[in-house]
N, C-alpha and C positions, 0 to 999 in steps of 0.2 A: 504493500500500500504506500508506502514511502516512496518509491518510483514514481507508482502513481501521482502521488502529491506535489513531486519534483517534476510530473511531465507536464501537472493544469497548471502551475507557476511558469516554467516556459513558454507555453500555448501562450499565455497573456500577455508575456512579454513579447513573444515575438508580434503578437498584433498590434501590441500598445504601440514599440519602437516603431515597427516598420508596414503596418498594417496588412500583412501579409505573414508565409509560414506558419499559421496556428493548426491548420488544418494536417496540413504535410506530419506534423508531428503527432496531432492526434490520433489518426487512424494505429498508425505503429503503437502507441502507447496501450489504447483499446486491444486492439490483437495480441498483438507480443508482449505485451505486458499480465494485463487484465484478464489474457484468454478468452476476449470475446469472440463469437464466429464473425466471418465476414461483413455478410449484409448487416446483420444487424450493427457492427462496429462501424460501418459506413454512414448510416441513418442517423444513429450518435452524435456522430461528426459532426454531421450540420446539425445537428439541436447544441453542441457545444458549443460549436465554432459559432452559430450567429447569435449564440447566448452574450457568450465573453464579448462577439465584437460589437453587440448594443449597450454594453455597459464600456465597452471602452472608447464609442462614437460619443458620449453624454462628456467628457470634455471637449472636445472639437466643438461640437452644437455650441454648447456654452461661450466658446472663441471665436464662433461664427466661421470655423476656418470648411464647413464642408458648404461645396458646391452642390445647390440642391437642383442645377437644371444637367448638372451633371448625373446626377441622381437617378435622374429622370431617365434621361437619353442611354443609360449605359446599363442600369438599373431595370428598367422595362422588359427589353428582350433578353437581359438575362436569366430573370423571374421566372419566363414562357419558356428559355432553353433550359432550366432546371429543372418543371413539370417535367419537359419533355423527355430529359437525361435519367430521372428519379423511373418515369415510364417504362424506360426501355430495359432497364435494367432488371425487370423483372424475368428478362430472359438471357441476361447473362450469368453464367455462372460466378463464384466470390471470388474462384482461383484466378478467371480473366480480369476481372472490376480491378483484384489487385496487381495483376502486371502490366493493365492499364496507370497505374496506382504509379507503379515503380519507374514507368516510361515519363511521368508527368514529376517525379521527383530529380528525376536527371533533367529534364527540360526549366524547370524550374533553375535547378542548381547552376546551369549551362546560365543563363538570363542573370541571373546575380551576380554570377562570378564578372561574367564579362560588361553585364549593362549596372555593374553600382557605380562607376567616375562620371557615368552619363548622368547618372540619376543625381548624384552629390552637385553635378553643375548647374544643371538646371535649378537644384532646389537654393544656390546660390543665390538670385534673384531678388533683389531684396521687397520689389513687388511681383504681384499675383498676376499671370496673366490672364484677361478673359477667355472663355472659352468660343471656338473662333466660329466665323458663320460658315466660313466653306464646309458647301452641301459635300464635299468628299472626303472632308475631317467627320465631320457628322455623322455619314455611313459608317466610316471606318471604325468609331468607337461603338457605334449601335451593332455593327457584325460584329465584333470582336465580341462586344457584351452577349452576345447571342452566343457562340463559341463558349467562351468560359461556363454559361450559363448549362451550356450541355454536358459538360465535362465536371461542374460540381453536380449535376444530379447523378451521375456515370456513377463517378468514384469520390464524389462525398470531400471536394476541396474547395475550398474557400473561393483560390484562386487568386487572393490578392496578387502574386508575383507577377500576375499576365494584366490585372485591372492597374495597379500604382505605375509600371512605368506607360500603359497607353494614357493614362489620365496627364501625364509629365507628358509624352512627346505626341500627342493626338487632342490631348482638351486644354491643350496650353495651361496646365494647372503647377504651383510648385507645390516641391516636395511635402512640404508637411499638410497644405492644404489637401494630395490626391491623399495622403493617409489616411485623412479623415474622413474622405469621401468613400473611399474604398472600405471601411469600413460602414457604414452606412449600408450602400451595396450590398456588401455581404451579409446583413442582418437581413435584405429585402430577398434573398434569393434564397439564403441556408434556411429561412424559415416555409418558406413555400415547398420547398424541397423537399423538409423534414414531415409536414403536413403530408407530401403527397406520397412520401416512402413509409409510413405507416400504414396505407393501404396496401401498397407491395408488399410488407411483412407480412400485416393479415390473410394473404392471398398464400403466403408460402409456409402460414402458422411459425410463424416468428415473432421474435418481442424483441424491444428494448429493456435496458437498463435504466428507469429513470433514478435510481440514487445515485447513478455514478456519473449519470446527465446533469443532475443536479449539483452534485458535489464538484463537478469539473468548472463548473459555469461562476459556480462562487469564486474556487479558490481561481481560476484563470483570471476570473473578471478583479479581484485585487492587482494580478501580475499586471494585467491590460490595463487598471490607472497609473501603475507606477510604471509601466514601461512608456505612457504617451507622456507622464511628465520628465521621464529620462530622455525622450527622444530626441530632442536638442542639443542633448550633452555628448550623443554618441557619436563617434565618427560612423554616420551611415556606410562609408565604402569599405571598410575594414571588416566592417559587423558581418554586414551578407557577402563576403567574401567568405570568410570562415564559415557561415552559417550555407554556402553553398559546399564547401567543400565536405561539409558533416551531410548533407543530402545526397551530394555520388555516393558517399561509402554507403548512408543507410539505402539506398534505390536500388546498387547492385546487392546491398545483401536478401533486399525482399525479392529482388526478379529472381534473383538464384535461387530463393527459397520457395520460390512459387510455381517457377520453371517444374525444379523437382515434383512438385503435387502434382501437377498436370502430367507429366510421365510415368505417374504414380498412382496408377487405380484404385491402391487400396488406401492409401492416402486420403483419395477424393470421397473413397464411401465412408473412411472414419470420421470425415467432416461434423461437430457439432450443430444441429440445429438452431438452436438458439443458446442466449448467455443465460437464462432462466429454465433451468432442468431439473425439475424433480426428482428425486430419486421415487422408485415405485419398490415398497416392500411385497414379497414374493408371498401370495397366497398359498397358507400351508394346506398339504394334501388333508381330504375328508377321510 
């Protein structure tokens, strides 16, 4: 439980600092920690993740620093591609969801390592830029929002890493401003998401964990004010450097550990149903 406790204090932090990463580490924490199954550690995810990121958006709000027609624009069709992601996935299996899982943890890792000096310049800016009227900027952040949006209903991620720097180099936003927007975002979409994967569970006789939903959302959402009042203090490009290279290791150690189940039939059939299992006492003979 102590991992545990040390993963929802991370979670926080990483959305408080950088609005992004909470999720990347939850699913692992849920699984490989917790021993929750799959799906249902997926489902979690987004009730964690947009738990923590509305309590760590309520400083931002209060600084006025989120962009609400951003909100809008990026926020909408992401909403609609996370229905639609949470949908499909009722026919993916949890072994694929998570080597989806592991491909989007290198992609992510890949984006930080290489795009944080991009990100630190622009957030240099000592004003905010508007967000611009070109109908081609416009598209680009409403597709993308659509994109991310299918990929956290997939495999249950945030997706801040893909929303904070389009919100930087597509909504003319700086740094601390798309944090907070992006956070926002992801309270709009993890919770729709998590609404519409409770139906998929019930279809596949599945549950959540809500103590651990619970418990994750408290102590994360502490980490998440103390990491948006650290976020100034931090060298952003340093931070998601390391924090990308702690992503390839954990990506290649889940595709390899997932690869193996998938080669592995018996594997696949020992899979647990749910994190809520009953034990059943053996009806003694008459």
């Amino acid at each position: 439980m102590l991992f545990a406790l040390l993963g929802a204090i991370a979670i926080g932090l990483s959305l408080g600092v950088m609005g992004s990463g909470g999720s990347i580490l939850t699913v692992p924490v849920l699984i490989y920690v917790l021993g929750h199954a799959d799906k249902p550690a997926i489902a979690e995810s987004l009730a964690i993740v947009g738990g923590i990121a509305l309590i760590g958006a309520v400083p931002g709000a209060l600084a006025r620093r989120i962009h609400w027609r951003t909100v809008v624009l990026f926020g909408v069709p992401a909403t609609a591609g996370t229905y639609v992601g949470a949908w499909g996935s009722l026919w993916i299996s949890g072994t694929v969801q998570l080597l989806i899982f592991a491909v989007v943890m290198l992609v992510a890792a890949w984006l930080m390592v290489r795009g944080s000096s991009t990100a630190v310049r622009q957030s240099g800016s000592p004003s905010v830029a508007p967000l611009p009227h070109a109908g081609e900027r416009v598209a680009l952040v409403m597709a993308e929002g659509l994109g991310v949006g299918v990929l956290t209903g997939l495999v249950g991620v945030g997706g801040g890493f893909l929303i904070v720097p389009a919100l930087v180099l597509l909504g003319g936003l700086g740094m601390h401003q798309a944090v907070a927007t992006s956070l926002m975002i992801i309270v709009l979409k993890s919770g729709v998401g998590f609404w519409k994967y409770l139906g998929v569970l019930n279809e596949l006789d599945l549950h959540v964990d809500w103590n651990t939903i619970w418990l994750f959302i408290v102590v994360g959402g502490v980490g998440a004010v103390v990491g948006a009042r650290l976020g100034g203090r931090i060298n952003q490009a340093k931070l998601k450097r390391a924090f990308g290279v702690f992503l390839i290791v954990m990506g290649v150690l889940i595709g390899w550990r997932e690869v193996g189940r998938l080669m592995d039939p018996t594997a696949m059939s020992a899979e647990p149903n749910s994190v809520e299992t009953d034990a059943v006492e053996p009806t003694p003979a008459s």
